[in-house]
C-alpha positions, 0 to 999 in steps of 0.5 A, spaced: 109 450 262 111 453 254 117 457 258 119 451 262 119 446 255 122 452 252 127 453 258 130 445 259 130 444 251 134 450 250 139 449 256 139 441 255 141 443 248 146 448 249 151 443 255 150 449 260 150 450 266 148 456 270 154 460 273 159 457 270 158 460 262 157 456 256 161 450 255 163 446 249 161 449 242 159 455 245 165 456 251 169 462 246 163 466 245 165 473 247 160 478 243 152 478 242 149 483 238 142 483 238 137 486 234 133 492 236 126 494 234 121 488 237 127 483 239 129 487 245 124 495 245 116 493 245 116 498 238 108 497 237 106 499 244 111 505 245 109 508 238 102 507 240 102 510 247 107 516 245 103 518 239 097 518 243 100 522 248 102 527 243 097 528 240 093 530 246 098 536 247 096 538 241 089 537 238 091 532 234 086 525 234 088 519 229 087 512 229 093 512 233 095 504 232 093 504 225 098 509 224 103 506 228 103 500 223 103 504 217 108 507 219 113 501 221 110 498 215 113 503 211 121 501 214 122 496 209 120 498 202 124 506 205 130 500 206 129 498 200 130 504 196 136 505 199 138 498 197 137 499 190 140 505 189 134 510 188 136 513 194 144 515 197 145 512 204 140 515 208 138 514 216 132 511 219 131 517 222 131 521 215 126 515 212 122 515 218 121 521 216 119 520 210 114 516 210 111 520 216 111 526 211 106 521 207 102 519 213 101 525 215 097 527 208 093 520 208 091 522 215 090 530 214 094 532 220 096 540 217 096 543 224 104 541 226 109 546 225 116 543 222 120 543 229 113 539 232 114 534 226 121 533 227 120 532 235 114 527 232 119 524 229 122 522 234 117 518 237 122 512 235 127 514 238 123 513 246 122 505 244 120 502 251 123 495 252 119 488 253 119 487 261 125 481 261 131 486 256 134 490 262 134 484 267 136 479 261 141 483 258 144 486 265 146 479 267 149 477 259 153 484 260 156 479 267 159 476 262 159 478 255 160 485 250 154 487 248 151 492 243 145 493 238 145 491 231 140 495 228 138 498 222 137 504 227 141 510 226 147 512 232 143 517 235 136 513 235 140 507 238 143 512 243 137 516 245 133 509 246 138 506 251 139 513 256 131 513 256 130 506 257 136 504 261 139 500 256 145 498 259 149 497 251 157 496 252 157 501 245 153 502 239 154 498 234 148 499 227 148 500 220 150 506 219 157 505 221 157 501 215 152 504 211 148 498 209 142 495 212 140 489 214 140 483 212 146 486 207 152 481 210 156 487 211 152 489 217 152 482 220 160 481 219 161 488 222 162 486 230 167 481 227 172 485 224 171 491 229 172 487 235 178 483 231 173 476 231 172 470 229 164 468 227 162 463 231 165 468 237 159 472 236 152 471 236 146 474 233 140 475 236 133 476 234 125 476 234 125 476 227 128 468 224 129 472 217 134 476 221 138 471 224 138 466 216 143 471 214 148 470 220 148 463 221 150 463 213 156 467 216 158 462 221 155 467 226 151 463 232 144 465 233 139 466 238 131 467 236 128 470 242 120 469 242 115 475 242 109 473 239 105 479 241 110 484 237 105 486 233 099 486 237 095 481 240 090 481 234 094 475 231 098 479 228 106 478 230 111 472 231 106 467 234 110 462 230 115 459 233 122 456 229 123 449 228 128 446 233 134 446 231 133 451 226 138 456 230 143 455 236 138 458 242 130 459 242 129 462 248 122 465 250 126 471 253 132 474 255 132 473 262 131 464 259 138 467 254 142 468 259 140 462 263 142 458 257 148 461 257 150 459 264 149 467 266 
């Protein structure tokens, strides 16, 4: 019922009608770029599962969750560093490994070499999508140019799309721009390098403080809902936004792309 409630309110709201694209206000959207971690990879049970796994192929035990959101807990404060200078432009993958050096002696893990810590590393770099981004994002590719806005860098974002078959028109992050979200020189970038106007481009994401900043910028936006991204212990994004609060509010890609007539 929540699906369906969410569905008519988004499409009523939006004047769309399926097949025919988005009409009115929206008629001119060209390009939508959406966050990664989370909004469209199931990041947590990704890192979990392949954490687990590689672990038994080496003798390593850990409480492998708990790690899991160590370690993603320490992807805002690392960003953070970088924001006020105490650190030079330095990839995700360069401070995921940073913080995982530091997990690695909280949880005293000493038996992995240096090449097994850089293949650990890239646990990240194998994000499995939520069930609805391929098939939702396959439909609004139909239509739309579509890319990745992330913090993460190129590499990353590519390894994760061949491996999960995302099917991404090109990469777009960061890293071309060296700053992080929600810096506004990471949201405008899709503007300036597609030669757009913002409102031809929509931000979309899991997270309402990654789409605060777009909307300032006259970007459109779309809150995708993932109530379990963080688990299902209580944890995550179980609160929906306000109505009203951003263009779309949608409970998945596939419920996107119908609001935008795909």
């Amino acid at each position: 019922m929540a699906g369906s409630m969410l569905a008519s309110a988004g499409a009523g709201a939006q004047g769309t009608t399926q097949g025919r694209g988005p009409t009115g206000q929206y008629a001119n959207l060209k390009l939508l770029v959406f966050d990664t971690f989370g909004t469209v990879v199931d990041w947590r049970t990704s890192l979990i599962e392949d954490l687990t796994a590689y672990g038994a192929t080496r003798g390593v035990t850990a409480d492998w969750p708990a790690f899991a959101d160590e370690w993603r807990g320490a992807y805002g404060p690392s960003m953070n560093r970088v924001r006020k200078g105490e650190l030079p432009w330095t990839k995700l993958d360069a401070l995921h490994r940073m913080s995982l050096d530091t997990l690695l002696t909280k949880y005293n893990i000493t038996q992995l070499t240096e090449p097994e810590k850089v293949e650990f590393n890239k646990v990240w770099h194998r994000g499995r999508p939520w069930p609805d981004s391929v098939p939702g994002l396959t439909r609004l590719k139909t239509r739309f140019t579509i890319a990745p806005l992330s913090n993460g860098n190129i590499s990353l974002l590519t390894d994760m799309a061949k491996h999960s078959g995302i099917p991404w028109d090109c990469i777009l992050g960061a890293e071309l721009v060296r700053h992080y979200k929600p810096d506004p020189e990471t949201y405008m970038s899709p503007v300036e390098f597609f030669d757009l106007t913002p409102p031809e481009v929509m931000m979309v994401a899991a997270h309402p403080p990654d789409l605060q900043v777009p909307k300032r910028l006259g970007l459109r936006t779309a809150y995708v809902h993932r109530p379990y991204e963080g688990g299902t212990g209580g944890a995550g994004n179980a609160q929906m936004p306000a109505a009203g609060s951003f263009d779309f509010i949608v409970k998945d890609m596939k419920e996107l792309a119908t609001a935008l007539g795909v």
